[in-house]
TORGU-295865 format. One record per residue (C-alpha): residue in one letter; x, y, z; chain; residue number from 1. Coordinates in steps of 0.5 Angstrom, whole numbers, plus 500, padded with zeros to 3 digits. Layout:
BEGIN
a|X|Y|Z|A|NUM .
...
***
This chain:
BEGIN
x|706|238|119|A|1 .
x|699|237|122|A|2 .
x|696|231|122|A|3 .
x|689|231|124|A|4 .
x|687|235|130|A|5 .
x|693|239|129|A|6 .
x|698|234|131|A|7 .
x|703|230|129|A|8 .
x|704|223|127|A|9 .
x|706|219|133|A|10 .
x|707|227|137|A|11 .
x|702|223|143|A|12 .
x|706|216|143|A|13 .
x|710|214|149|A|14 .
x|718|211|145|A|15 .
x|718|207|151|A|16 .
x|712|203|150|A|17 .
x|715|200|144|A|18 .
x|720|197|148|A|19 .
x|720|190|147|A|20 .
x|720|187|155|A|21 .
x|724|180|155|A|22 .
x|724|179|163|A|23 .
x|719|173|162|A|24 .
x|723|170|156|A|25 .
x|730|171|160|A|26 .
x|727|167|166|A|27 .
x|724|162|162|A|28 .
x|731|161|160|A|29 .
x|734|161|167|A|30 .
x|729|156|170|A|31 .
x|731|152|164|A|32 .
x|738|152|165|A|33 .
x|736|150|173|A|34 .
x|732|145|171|A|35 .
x|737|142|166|A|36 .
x|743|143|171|A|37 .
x|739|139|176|A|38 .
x|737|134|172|A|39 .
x|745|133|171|A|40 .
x|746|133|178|A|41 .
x|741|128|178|A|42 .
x|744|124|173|A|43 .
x|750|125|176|A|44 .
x|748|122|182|A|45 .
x|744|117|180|A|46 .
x|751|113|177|A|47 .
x|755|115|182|A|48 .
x|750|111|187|A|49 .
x|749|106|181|A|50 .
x|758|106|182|A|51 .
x|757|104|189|A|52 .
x|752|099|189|A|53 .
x|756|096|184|A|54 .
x|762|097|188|A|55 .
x|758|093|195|A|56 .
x|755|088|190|A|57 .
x|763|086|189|A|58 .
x|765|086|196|A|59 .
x|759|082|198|A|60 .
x|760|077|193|A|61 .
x|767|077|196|A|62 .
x|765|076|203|A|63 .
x|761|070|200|A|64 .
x|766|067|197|A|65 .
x|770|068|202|A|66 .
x|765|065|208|A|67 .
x|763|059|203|A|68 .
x|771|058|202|A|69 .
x|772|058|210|A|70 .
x|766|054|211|A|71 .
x|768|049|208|A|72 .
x|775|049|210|A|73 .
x|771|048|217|A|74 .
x|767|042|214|A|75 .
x|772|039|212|A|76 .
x|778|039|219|A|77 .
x|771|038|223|A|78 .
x|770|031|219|A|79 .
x|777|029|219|A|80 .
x|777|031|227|A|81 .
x|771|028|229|A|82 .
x|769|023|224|A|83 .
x|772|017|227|A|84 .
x|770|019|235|A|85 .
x|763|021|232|A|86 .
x|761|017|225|A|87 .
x|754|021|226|A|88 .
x|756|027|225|A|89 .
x|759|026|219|A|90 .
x|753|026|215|A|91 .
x|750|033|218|A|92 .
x|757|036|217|A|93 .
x|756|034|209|A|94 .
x|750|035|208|A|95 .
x|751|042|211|A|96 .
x|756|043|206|A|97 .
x|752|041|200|A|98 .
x|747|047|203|A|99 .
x|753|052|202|A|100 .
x|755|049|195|A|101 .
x|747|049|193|A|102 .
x|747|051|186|A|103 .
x|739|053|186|A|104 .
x|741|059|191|A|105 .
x|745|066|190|A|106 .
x|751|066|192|A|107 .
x|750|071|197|A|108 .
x|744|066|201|A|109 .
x|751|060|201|A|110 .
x|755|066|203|A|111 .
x|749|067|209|A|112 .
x|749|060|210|A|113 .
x|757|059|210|A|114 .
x|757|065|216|A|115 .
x|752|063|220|A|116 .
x|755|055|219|A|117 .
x|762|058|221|A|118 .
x|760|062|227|A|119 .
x|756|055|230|A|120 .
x|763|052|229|A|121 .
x|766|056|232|A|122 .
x|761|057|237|A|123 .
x|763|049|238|A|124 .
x|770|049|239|A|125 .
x|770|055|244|A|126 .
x|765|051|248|A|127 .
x|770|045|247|A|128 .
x|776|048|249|A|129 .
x|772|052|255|A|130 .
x|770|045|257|A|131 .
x|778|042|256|A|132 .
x|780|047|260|A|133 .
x|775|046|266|A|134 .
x|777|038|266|A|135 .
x|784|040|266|A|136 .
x|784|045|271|A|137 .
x|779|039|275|A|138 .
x|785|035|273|A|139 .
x|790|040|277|A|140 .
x|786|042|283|A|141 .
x|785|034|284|A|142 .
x|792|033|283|A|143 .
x|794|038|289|A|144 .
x|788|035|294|A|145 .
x|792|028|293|A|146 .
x|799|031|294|A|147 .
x|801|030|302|A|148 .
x|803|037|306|A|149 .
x|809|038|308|A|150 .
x|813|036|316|A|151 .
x|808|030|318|A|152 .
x|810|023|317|A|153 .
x|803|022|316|A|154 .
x|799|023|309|A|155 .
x|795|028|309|A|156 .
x|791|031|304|A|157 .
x|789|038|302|A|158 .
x|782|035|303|A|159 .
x|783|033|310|A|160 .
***
């Protein structure tokens, strides 16, 4: 059947123009699926660094506990060692001791001072002890110039 100008309704139409195209919808949705995946990822990640955060924030707080702990044990064998030979040390060894046990500062801050206070004792007894092997070793090598050598009536001396 004509329709004006002797066509048909729709002969001049393309059926493809009506398609409909979704690609834009389509990679609205895949962008937003990326989006959402990363930010689970994110999430993810973020409580996962939270979780080992927590895990360090625990074992420093063990350390600290352990250098306080050490620290003060120190304390007390260094008073008990050296407070009747040298009173004037008690006092600084105590009130070192209180520094570490300071309510007003964190426990890591006492645990810093307790590692730093531990590693000077330390450093004091190997001095002591190097010191204690050199006047023993002195004593030694003395003791050997004074024995007499052998054959001779007379007394001499490895120093002789």
């Amino acid at each position: 059947m004509p329709y004006g100008r002797g066509k048909m309704l729709g002969e001049g139409l393309d059926p493809r123009m009506f398609l409909l195209d979704y690609s834009g919808f389509a990679d609205a949705a895949k962008t937003q699926a990326e989006g959402i995946s990363q930010l689970g990822q994110g999430i993810v990640s973020g409580a996962s660094s939270i979780a080992s955060g927590m895990m360090k924030g625990k074992e420093m707080t063990k350390a600290a506990t352990l250098a306080r702990k050490t620290a003060s044990q120190q304390i007390d064998g260094m008073i008990s060692l050296y407070g009747d030979t040298m009173p004037e040390i008690k006092p600084l060894l105590e009130q070192e001791k209180a520094m570490i046990n300071d309510p007003s500062l964190s426990l890591l801050e006492q645990g810093q001072i307790a590692s730093g206070l531990s590693e000077r004792i330390n450093n004091l007894i190997n001095m002591q002890t190097s010191a204690l092997n050199m006047q023993m070793s002195q004593e030694k090598l003395r003791q050997l110039r004074m024995q007499p050598m052998g054959g001779g009536s007379g007394m001499k001396t490895l120093g002789d």
